[in-house]
VOGURO-170513 format. One record per residue (C-alpha): residue in one letter; z, y, x. Coordinates in pm, 1 decimal, decimal comma, padded with zeros to 6 digits. Layout:
<recs>
+------+----------+----------+----------+
: rest :       pz :       py :       px :
+------+----------+----------+----------+
:    A :        Z :        Y :        X :
...
+------+----------+----------+----------+
</recs>
This chain:
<recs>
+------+----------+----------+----------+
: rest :       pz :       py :       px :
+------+----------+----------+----------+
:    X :  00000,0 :  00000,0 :  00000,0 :
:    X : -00063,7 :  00328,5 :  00112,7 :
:    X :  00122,3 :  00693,8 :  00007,3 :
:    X : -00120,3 :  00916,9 : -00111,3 :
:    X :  00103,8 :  01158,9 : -00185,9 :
:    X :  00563,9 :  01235,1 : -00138,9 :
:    X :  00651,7 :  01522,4 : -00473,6 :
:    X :  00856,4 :  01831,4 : -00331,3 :
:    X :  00880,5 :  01986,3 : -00653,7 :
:    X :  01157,0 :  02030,6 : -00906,0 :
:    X :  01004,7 :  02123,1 : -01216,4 :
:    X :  00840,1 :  01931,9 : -01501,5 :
:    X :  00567,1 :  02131,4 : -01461,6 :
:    X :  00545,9 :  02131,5 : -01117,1 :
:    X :  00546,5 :  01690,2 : -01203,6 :
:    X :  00232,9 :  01758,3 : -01464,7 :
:    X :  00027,6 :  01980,0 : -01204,0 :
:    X :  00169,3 :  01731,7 : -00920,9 :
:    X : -00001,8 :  01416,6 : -01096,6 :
:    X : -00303,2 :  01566,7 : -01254,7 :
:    X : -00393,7 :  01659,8 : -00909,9 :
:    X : -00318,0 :  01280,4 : -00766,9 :
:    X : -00473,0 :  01177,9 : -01041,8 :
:    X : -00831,9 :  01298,5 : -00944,4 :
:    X : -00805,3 :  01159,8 : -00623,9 :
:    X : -00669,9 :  00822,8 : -00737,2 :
:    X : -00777,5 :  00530,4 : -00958,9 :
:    X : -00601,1 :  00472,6 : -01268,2 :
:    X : -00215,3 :  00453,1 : -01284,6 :
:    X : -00098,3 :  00101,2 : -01292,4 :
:    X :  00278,4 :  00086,5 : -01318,4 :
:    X :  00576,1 :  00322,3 : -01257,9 :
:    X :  00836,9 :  00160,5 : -01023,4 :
:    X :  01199,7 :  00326,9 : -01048,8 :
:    X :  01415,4 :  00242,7 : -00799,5 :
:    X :  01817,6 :  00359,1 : -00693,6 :
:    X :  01612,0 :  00614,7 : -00426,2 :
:    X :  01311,3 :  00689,5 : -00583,9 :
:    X :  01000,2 :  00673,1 : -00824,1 :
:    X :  00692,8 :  00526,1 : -00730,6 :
:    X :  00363,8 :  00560,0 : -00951,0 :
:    X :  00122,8 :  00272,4 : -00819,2 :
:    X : -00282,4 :  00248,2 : -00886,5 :
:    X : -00484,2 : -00048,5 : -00958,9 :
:    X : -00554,7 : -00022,9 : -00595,3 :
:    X : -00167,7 : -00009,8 : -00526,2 :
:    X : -00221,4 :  00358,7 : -00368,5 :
:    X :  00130,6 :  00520,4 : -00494,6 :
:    X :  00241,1 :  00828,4 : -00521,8 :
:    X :  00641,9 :  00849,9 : -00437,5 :
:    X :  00877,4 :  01126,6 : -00627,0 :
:    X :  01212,9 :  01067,7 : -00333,2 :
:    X :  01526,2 :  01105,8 : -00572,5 :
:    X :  01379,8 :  01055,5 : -00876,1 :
:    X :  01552,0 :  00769,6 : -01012,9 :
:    X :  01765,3 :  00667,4 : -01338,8 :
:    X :  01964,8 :  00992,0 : -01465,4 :
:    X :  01763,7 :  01229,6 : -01292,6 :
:    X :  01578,0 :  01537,1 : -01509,5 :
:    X :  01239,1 :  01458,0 : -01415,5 :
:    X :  01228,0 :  01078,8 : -01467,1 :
:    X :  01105,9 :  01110,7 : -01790,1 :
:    X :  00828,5 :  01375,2 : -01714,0 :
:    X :  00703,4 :  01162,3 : -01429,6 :
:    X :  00683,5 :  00857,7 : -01699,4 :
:    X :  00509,7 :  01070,9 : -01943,0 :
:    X :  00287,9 :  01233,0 : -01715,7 :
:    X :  00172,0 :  00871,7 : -01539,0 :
:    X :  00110,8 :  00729,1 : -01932,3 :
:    X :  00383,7 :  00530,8 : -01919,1 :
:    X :  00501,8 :  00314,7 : -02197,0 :
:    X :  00829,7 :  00339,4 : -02189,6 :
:    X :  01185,1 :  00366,1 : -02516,0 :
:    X :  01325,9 :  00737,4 : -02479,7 :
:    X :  01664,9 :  00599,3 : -02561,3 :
:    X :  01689,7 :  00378,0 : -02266,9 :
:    X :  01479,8 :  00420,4 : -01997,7 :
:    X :  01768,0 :  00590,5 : -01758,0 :
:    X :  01979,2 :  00235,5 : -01787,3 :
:    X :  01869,7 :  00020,1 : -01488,0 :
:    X :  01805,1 : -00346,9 : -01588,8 :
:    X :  02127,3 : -00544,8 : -01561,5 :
:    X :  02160,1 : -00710,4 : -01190,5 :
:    X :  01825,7 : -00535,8 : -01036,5 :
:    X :  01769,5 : -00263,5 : -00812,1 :
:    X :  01428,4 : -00202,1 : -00959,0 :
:    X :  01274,3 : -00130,5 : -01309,6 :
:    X :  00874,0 : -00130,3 : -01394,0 :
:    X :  00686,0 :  00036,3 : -01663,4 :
:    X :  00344,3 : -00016,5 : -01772,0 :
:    X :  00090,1 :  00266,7 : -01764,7 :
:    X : -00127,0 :  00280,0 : -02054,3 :
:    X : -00502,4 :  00411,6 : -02116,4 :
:    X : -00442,6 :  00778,4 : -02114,2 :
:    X : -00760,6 :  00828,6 : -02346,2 :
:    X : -00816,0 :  00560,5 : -02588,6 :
:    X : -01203,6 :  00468,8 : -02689,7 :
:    X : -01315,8 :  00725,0 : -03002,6 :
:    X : -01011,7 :  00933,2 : -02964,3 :
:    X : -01201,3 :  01291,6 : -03020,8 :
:    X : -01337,9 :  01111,6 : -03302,3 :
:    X : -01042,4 :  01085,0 : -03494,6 :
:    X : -00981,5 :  01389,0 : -03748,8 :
+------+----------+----------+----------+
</recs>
């Protein structure tokens, strides 16, 4: 795996502009890895992009899961599975077939 990219920001906006930017020089977002030191969002071509010390109960978590596509329950996703280090979430298509289609 290589880093494309290490996040210095501290804003959810600054996370948005951070991964629409990685995002055009990337393929598409695979998984979210949150781990007790940081976030990792991998492509199919396991190129990540690294957020250090984002992790559960940190602010930005859940921008950095919404901006990857991330499928992910709002009510738990800062709880850390029971006996791991390490929690994965699925990225999703971010634009579904037909969607401008749809009134």
């Amino acid at each position: 795996m290589s880093v494309a990219g290490n996040f210095t920001g501290s804003t959810p906006e600054e996370v948005a502009a951070f991964l629409a930017d990685q995002r055009q020089r990337m393929k598409p977002f695979r998984r979210v890895i949150v781990a007790a030191e940081r976030t990792r969002v991998v492509d199919v071509n396991r190129n990540e992009v690294v957020f250090p010390g984002v992790t559960y109960g940190h602010a930005l978590l859940e921008s950095v899961l919404r901006c990857a596509g991330a499928s992910f329950d709002p009510t738990n996703f800062h709880t850390p599975p029971t006996g791991q280090t390490t929690r994965e979430f699925g990225c999703t298509a971010r634009y579904p077939w037909a969607h401008d289609r749809i009134l």
